[in-house]
C-alpha positions as CSV (number, residue, x, y, z in Angstrom):
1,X,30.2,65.0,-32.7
2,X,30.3,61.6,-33.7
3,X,28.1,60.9,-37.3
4,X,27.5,57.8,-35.7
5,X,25.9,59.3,-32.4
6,X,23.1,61.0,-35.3
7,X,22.5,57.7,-35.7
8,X,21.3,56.4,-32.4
9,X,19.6,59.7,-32.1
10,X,17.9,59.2,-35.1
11,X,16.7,55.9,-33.9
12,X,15.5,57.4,-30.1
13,X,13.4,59.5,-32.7
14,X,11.9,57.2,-34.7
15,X,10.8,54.9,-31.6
16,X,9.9,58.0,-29.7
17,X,7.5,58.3,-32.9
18,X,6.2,55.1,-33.6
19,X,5.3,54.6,-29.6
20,X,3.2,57.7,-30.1
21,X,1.4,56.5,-33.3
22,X,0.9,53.6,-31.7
23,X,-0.5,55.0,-28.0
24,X,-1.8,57.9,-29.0
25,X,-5.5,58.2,-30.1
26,X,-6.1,62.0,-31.3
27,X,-5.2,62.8,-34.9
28,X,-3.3,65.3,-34.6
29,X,-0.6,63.9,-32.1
30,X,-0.7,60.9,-34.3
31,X,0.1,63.3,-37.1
32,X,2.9,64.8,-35.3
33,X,4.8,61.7,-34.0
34,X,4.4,60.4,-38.1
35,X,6.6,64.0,-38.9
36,X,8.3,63.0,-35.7
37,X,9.4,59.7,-37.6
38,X,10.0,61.1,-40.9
39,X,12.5,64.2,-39.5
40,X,14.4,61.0,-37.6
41,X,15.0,59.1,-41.2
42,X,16.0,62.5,-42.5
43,X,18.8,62.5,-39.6
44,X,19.9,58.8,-40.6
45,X,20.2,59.7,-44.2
46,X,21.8,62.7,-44.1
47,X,24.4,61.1,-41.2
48,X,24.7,57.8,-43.3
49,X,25.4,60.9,-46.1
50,X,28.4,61.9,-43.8
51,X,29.8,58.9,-42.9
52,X,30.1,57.7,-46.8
53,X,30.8,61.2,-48.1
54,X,28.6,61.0,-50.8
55,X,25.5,63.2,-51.4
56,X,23.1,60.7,-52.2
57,X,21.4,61.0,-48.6
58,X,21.1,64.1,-48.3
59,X,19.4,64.3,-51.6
60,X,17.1,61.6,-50.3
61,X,16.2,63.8,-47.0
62,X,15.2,66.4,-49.7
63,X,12.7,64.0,-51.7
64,X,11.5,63.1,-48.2
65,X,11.2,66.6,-46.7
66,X,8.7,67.4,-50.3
67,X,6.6,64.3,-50.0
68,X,6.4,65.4,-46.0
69,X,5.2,68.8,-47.1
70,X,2.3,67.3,-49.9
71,X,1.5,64.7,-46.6
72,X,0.6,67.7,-44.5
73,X,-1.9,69.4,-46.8
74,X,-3.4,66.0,-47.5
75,X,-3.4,64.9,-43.9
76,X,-4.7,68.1,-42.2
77,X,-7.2,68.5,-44.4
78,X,-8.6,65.0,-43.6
79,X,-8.1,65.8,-40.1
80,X,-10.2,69.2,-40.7
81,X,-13.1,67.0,-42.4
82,X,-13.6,64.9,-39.4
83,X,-13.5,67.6,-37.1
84,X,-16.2,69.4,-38.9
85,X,-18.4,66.1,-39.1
86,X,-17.6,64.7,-35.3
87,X,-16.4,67.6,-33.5
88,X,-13.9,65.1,-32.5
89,X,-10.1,64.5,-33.6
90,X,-10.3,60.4,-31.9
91,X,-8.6,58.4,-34.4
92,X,-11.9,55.7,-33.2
93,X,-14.4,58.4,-34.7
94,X,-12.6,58.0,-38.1
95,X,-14.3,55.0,-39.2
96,X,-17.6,56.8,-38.7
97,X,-17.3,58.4,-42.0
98,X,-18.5,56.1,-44.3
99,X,-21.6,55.6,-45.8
């Protein structure tokens, strides 16, 4: 396949993604479409990494896959909170948390 079919793929990804974040109003879909839009800029680095033969993109999707894993403990765990305080996952409900 093409690297440079990745690419657009990569791109119906990301704007799959960022149409979610932006429609969606439950956390945890939210939360899904934002791994939704990192796993696309993983495809476009590691097929920009093909088409230049160099490793340097795929090095990058590494780095990004880490700080993906350390963004799930931190964002679940946020989401958990405001469940147990609201019984509710509505993104609107968030704000209801402060003091």
């Amino acid at each position: 396949m093409n690297p440079e079919n990745y690419l657009i793929l990569a791109a119906l990804l990301f704007a799959i993604g960022a149409v979610g974040v932006l429609i969606r109003r439950n956390a945890l879909v939210a939360f899904m479409c934002v791994e939704l839009m990192l796993n696309a800029c993983n495809l476009a680095f590691v097929a920009g990494s093909h088409i230049t033969g160099v490793l340097d993109g795929q090095v990058v999707a590494f780095f990004v896959m880490v700080v993906a894993a350390a963004e799930v403990v931190v964002g679940l765990a946020i989401i958990v909170s405001i469940y147990k305080t609201r019984r509710s996952t509505s993104v609107d409900d968030a704000n209801l948390l402060k003091l």
